[in-house]
N, C-alpha and C positions, 0 to 999 in steps of 0.2 A: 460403196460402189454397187450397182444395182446390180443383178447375174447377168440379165442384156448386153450389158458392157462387158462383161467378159469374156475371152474368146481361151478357148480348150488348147494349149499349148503344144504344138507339135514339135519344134525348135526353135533354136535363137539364131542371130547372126552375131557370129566375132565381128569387129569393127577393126583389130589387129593396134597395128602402132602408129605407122604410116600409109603414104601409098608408095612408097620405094618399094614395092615389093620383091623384083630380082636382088637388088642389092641385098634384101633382107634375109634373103634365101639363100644364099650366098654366105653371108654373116651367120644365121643361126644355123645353117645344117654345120659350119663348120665347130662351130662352139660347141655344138651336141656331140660330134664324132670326138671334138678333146677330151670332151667331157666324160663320154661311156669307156673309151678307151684309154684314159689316164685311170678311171676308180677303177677299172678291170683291171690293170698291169698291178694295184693295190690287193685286189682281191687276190689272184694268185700268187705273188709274191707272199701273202701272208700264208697261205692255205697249201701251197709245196714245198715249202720253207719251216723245218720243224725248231728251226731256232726262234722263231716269232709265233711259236705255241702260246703266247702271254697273254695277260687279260690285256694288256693294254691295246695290242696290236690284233683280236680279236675283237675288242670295239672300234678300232681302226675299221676292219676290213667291212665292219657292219654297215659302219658310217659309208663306207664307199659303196655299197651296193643299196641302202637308201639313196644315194647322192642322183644315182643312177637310175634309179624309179623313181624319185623325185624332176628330175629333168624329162624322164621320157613320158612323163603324164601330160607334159602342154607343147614341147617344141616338135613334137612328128606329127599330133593335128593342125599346129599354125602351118609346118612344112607342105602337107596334103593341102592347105588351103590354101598358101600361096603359089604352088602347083598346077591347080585345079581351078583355079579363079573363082573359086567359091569360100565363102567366108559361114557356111552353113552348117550350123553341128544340131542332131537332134537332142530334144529334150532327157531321154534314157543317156545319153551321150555324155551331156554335159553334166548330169546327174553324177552318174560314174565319174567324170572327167574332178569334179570337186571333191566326191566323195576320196580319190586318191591321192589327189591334192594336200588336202586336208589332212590325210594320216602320215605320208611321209614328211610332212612339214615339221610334224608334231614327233616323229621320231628323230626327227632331227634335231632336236630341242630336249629330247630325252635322252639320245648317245651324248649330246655332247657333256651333259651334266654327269651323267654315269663315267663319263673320260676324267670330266674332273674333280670327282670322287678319288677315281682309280691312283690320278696323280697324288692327291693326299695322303692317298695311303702309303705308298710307294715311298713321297718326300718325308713324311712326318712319323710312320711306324716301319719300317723296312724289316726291319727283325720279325715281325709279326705281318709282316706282306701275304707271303705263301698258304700263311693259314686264316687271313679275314676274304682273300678274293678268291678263293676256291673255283674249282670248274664250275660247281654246281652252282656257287654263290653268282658270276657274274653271268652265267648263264641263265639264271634267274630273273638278276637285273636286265636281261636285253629282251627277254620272255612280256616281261612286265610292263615294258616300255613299249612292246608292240600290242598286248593287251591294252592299257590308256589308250596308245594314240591310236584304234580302231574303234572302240566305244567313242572316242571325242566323235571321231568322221563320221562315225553311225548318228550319235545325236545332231548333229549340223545338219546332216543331210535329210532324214526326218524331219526334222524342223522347215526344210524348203519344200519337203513336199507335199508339207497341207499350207503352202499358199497359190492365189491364184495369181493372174497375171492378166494384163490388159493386152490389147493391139502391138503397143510398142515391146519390142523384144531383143532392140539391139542391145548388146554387152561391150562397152568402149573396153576391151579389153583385150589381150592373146589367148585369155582361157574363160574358163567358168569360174572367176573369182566369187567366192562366197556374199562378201557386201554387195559386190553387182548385182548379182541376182537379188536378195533382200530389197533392194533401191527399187528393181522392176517391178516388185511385185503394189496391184492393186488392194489385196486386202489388208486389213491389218497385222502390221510389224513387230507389233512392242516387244509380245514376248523371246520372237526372232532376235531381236537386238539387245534383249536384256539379257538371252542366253550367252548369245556371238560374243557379247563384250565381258561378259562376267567367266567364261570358258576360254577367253582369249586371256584373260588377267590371270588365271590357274595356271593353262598350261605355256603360257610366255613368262609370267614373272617368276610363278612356282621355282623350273626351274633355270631363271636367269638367277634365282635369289639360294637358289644349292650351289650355284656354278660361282657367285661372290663369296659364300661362306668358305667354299673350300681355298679359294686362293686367299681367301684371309689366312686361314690357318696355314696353308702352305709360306707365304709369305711371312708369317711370325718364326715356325719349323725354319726359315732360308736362313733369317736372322740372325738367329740363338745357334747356328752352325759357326764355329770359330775357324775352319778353314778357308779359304776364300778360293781355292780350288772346289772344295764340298759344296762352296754356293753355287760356282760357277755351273756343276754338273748337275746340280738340284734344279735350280732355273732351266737349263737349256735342254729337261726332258720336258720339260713343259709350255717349251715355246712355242713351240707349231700350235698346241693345243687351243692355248692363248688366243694366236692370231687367227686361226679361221672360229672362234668363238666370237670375237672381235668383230671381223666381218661378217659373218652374220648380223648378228644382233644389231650393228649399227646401220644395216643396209634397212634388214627388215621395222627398224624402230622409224628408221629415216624415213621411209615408204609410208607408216600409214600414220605419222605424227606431220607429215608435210602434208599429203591429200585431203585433209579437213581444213587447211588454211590454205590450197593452190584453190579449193574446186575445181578443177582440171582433173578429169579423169582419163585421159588419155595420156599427160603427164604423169599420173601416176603408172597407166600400166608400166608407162618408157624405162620410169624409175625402178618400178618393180623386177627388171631383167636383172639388177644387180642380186640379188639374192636368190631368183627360181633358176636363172642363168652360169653367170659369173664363179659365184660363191663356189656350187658344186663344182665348177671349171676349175677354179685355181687349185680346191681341196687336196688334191694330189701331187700337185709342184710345191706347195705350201709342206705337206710329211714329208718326200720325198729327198728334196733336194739337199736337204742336210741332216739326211737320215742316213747314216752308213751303212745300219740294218737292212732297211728298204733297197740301198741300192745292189749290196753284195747280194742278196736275196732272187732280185730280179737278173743279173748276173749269170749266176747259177741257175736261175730257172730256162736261159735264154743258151744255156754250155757256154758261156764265156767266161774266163779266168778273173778272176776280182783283181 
């Protein structure tokens, strides 16, 4: 591409979902208000509540205050712009807007593996619990997983910004999705794409493939249990865990294993709500609801009698 042709980027335009825009407005401010204040009633339930001092419920409360900056990175700017009837985010904006993107995505792929560690340890050595997940130990773990997934966001983001960009600058999408921006740009991609995809297979399979290994062993640990009450209790500290690992994963595989066979990128951002949306939405009714911990906890923090 010749420099001529290039023009000096000042913003992009979101292109959003639809044009329903009241309706949408409507829809997502209210999924963000579940959202912020379902992980919030988590965080302090875990944090004034000295019975759920545990690692397990320590990486709970983490996971809910990512879930929480993970939503509030894309749904208050699509809100401002279907508001404002402007679909206009600046370049620094969007910059930022990825760059946050990007690390809570990846911590959330990193608690939930560190959770199912925690279960392992818990189902398979319980006598030796107290002294492998230490304060210092899982506090380590949650330290570390915020170190990765900022160096990830740090290298992505660097990587976008020694490319150029043409004329066109729409982004069919609700946010500054990473591939979008790669797609716009007029100079060369390769190495962009052979990082994206080679740091997506790290920090996506890494640890989806700690998160398999350990409900292997958990799973063989349920087994070799000859109580069938002991399984019962073994299994169902780790069910919640399970299911929003579940959802995730299946939402986020779903999303960029379908948009290389739709070509519809506006189908994909639609798709894409299940997991930058949804996921973090349900996360909290999903612990909660058959969490007796959680709810006597919240109870007490609210002076109501359990």
């Amino acid at each position: 591409m010749d420099p001529e042709n290039l023009t000096r980027v000042s913003e992009f335009v979101l292109l959003g979902l639809s044009e329903e825009q009241p309706l949408l407005f409507g829809l997502f401010l209210s999924m963000y208000m579940i959202t912020v204040f379902g992980n919030l009633l988590i965080v302090l339930a875990v944090s004034s509540d000295s019975h759920l001092h545990t690692p397990m419920y320590f990486f709970l409360s983490n996971l809910s205050f990512v879930d929480i900056c993970f939503t509030s990175t894309t749904i208050p700017k699509m809100l401002v712009n279907i508001q404002t009837q402007s679909k206009v985010i600046t370049y620094e904006g969007c910059i930022t807007q990825m760059y946050f993107f990007i690390l809570f995505a990846g911590l959330d792929t990193f608690l939930l593996t560190v959770m199912a560690y925690d279960r392992f340890v818990a189902i398979c050595h319980p006598l030796h619990y107290t002294v492998i997940m230490h304060p210092r130990v899982y506090g380590l773990l949650v330290l570390v997983s915020w170190i990765m997934s900022a160096l990830n966001a740090l290298l992505q983001s660097l990587m976008v910004l020694r490319l150029s960009f043409c004329a066109d600058l729409q982004i069919p999408h609700f946010f500054c999705e990473l591939n979008q921006m790669v797609q716009l740009a007029c100079s060369d991609t390769f190495v962009n794409n052979l990082v994206m995809y080679f740091v997506t297979v790290l920090v996506g399979g890494g640890p989806l493939t700690g998160i398999l290994c350990s409900y292997y062993r958990i799973v063989s640990c349920i087994r070799a249990m000859s109580s069938a009450q002991g399984k019962y209790k073994a299994f169902s500290t780790c069910a919640s865990h399970l299911s929003v690992v579940s959802l995730f994963y299946l939402t986020s595989l779903g999303v960029y294993l379908s948009s290389p066979a739709t070509h519809n990128a506006r189908s994909s951002a639609t798709a894409s709500v299940l997991y930058t949306v949804v996921t973090p939405m349900l996360n909290p009714f999903i612990y909660s609801l058959r969490n007796k911990d959680i709810k006597g906890a919240l109870k007490r923090s609210f002076g109501m009698t359990a």
